[in-house]
C-alpha positions as CSV (number, residue, x, y, z in Angstrom):
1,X,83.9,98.3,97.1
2,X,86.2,99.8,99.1
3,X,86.2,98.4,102.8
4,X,85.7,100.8,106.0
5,X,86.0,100.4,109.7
6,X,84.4,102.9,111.6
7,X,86.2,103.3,115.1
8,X,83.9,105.9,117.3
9,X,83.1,105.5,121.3
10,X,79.6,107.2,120.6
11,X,76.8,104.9,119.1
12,X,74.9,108.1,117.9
13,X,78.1,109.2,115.8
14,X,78.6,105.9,114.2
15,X,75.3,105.4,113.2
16,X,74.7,109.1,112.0
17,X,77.9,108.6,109.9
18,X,76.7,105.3,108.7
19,X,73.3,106.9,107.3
20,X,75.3,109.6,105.3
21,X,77.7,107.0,103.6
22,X,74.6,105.4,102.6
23,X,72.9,108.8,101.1
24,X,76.1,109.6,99.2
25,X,76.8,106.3,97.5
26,X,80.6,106.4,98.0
27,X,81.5,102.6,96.9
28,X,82.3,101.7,100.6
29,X,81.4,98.6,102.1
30,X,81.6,99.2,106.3
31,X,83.2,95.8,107.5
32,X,83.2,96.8,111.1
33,X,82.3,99.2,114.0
34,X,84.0,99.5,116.9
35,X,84.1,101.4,120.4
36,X,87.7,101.0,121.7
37,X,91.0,100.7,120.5
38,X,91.1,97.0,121.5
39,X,88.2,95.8,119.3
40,X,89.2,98.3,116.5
41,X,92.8,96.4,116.2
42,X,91.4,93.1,116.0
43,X,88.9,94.1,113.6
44,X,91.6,95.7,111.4
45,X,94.1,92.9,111.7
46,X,91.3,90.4,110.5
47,X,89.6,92.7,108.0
48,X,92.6,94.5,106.6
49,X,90.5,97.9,105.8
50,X,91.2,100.7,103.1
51,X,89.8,103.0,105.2
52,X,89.0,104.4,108.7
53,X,86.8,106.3,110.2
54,X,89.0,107.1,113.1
55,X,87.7,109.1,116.5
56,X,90.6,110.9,118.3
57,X,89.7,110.1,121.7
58,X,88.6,107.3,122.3
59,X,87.7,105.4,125.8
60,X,91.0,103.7,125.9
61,X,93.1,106.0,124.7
62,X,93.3,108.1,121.4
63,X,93.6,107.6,117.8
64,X,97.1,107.7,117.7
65,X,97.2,104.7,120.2
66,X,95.0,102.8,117.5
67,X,97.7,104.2,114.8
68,X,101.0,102.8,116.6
69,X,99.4,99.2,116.9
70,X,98.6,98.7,113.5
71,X,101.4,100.5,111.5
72,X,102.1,97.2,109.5
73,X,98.6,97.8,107.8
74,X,97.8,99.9,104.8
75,X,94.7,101.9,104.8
76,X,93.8,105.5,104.9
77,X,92.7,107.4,108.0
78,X,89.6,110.2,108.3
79,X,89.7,111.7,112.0
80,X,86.6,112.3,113.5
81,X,86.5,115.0,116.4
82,X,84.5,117.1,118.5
83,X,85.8,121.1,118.6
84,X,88.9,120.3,120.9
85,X,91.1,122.8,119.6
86,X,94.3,120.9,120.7
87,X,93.5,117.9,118.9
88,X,92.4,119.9,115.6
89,X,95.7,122.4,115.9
90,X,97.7,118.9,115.7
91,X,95.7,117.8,113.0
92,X,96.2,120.8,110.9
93,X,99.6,120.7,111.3
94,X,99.6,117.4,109.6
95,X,97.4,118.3,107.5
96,X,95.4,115.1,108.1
97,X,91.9,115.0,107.2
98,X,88.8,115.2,110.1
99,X,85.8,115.4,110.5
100,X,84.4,117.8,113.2
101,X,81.2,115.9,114.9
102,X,78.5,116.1,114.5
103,X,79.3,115.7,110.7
104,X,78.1,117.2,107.6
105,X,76.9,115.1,104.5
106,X,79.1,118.0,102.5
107,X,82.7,118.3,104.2
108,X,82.2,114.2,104.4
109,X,82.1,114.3,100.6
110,X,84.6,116.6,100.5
111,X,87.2,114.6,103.3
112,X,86.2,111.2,100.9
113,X,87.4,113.4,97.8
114,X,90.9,114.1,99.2
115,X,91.8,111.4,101.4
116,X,91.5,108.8,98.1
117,X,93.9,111.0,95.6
118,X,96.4,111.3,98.8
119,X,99.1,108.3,98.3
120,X,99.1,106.4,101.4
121,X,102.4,106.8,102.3
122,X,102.1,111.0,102.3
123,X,99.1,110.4,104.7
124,X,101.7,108.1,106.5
125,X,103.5,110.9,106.9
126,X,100.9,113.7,107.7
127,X,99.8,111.3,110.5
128,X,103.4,111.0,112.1
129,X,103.8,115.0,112.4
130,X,100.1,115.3,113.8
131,X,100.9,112.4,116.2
132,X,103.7,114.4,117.3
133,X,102.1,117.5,117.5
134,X,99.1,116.1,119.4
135,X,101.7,113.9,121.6
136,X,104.0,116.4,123.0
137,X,104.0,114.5,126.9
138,X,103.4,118.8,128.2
139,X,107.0,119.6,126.8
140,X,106.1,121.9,124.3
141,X,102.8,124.3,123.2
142,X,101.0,124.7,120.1
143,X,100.6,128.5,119.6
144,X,97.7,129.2,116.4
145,X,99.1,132.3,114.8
146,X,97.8,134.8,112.0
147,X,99.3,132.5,109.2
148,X,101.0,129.5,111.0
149,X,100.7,126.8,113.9
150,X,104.1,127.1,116.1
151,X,105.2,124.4,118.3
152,X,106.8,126.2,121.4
153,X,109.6,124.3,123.6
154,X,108.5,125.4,126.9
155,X,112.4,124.6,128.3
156,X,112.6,127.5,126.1
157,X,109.8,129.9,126.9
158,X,111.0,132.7,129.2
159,X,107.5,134.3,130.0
160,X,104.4,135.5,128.1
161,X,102.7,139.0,128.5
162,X,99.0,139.9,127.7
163,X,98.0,142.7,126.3
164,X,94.1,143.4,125.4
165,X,93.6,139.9,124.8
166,X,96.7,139.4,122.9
167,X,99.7,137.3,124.9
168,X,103.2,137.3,123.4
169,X,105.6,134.5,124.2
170,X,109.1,135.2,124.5
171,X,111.6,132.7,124.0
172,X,115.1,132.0,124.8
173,X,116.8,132.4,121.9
174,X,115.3,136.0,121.6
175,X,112.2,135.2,119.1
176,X,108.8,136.1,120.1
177,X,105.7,135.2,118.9
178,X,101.9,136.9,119.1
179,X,99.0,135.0,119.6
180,X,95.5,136.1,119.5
181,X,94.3,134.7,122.8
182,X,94.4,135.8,126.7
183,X,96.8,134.9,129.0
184,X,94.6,133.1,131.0
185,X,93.6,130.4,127.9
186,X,97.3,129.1,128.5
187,X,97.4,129.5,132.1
188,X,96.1,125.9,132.8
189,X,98.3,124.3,130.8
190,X,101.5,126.2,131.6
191,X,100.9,126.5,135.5
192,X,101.4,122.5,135.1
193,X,104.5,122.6,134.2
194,X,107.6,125.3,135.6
195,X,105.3,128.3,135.3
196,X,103.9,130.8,138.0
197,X,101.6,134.0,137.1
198,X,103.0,136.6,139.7
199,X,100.4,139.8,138.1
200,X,97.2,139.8,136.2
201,X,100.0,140.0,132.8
202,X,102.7,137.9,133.2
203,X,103.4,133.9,133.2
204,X,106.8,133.5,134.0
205,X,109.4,129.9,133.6
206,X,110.5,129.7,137.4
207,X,113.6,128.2,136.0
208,X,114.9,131.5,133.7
209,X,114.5,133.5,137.6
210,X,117.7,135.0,138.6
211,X,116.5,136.8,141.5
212,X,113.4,137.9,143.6
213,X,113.9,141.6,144.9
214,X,111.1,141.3,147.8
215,X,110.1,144.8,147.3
216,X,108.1,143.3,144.2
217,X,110.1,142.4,141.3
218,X,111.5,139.2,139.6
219,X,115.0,139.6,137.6
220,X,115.1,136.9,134.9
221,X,118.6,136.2,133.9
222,X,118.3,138.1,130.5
223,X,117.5,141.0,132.7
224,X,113.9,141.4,132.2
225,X,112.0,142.7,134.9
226,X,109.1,141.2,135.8
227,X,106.3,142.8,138.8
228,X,104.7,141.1,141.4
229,X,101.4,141.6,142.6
230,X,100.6,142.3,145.8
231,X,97.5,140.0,146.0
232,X,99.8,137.2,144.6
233,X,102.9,137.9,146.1
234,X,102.2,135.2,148.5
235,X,101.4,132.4,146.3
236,X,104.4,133.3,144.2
237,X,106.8,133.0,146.8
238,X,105.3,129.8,148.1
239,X,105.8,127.8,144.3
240,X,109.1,129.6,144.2
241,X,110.6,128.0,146.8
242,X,108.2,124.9,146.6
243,X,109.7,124.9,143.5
244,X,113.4,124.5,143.9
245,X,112.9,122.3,146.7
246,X,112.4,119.7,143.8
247,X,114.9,120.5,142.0
């Protein structure tokens, strides 16, 4: 019997995914279930699981936290997650298995399936890249393309133009990329960091501006001309200079 700890902040998820293990007859014996990271490591520690049921965000933290403190045990990990796509971009790009909630008796079949012929130290692996993916501290953006996930620096992001529902992010190094989403789906995320959206089209890094002409145009310093609109020429001016004041 192969032993499994189920680590999930939501009672109704654990026991759901407790009745479907019992349907399927998988050979698994569930030692343990646990609502935070600080149970599920001294369960694991004391148990010593095969495998992990293992909820990305937890209430004290995420699954990676869970990951880092128990690195000196060997078991296998299946993600479960609701439809954040941040966390499942970062998971993809590992190529780690999950589970989207609430789960399906069939993709749990199938997750079992692969997870058990995947050595453990090739999940090892798949889990490091998705950790760093999913841990980025706001330095760099995960851009889902036609064929590809692309991790953007944003240190090196000049700006990003929309285009019926398209936005294309130009980079420093003079490679450009298309994704299939409005500008405003990575306004939030952008305006956090050195980002300001001067007109309805543009997100522009504050830091790549060479010059405001106060007729209504920024100069980046590859020469690219950016417009101003008039409705938000104020706020623009007001993170511009709030701006290099921290500098």
């Amino acid at each position: 019997m192969m032993k499994t700890l189920i680590v999930e902040d939501k009672e109704n998820t654990r026991k759901g995914l407790l009745r479907l293990l019992e349907l399927i007859d998988a050979n698994i014996n569930v030692v343990g279930e646990c609502a935070t990271i600080k149970e599920a490591v001294v369960v694991a520690n004391a148990c010593k699981p095969d495998l992990i049921f293992l909820d990305i965000n937890l209430i004290d933290g995420t699954g990676f936290d869970f990951l880092e403190q128990t690195e000196n045990l060997n078991f296998r990990v299946i993600f479960i997650t609701a439809y954040e796509e941040y966390a499942l971009q970062a998971l993809k790009i590992g190529a780690v298995d999950y589970l989207l909630k609430p789960v399906a008796i069939e993709e749990l079949k199938t997750a079992l399936n692969r997870v058990m012929e995947l050595p453990t130290q090739v999940q090892k692996q798949q889990l490091k890249t998705a950790k760093q993916a999913y841990n980025n501290d706001g330095e760099t953006i995960i851009l889902s393309l036609q064929d590809s996930f692309q991790i953007i620096d944003l240190k090196e992001l000049l700006y990003c133009e929309s285009d019926k529902g398209y936005t294309t992010f130009y980079l420093n190094n003079g490679k450009k990329y298309l994704a299939s989403k409005s500008l405003k789906e990575f306004e939030e995320q952008l305006t956090k960091n050195s980002f300001t959206r001067p007109h309805q089209s543009f997100l522009v890094n504050l830091k790549y501006i060479d010059k405001y002409d106060k007729s209504g145009t920024i100069y980046l310093k590859n020469g690219k001309k950016i417009p101003v609109s008039s409705r938000k020429k104020e706020t623009f001016i007001t993170k511009l200079f709030s701006w290099n004041k921290n500098l």
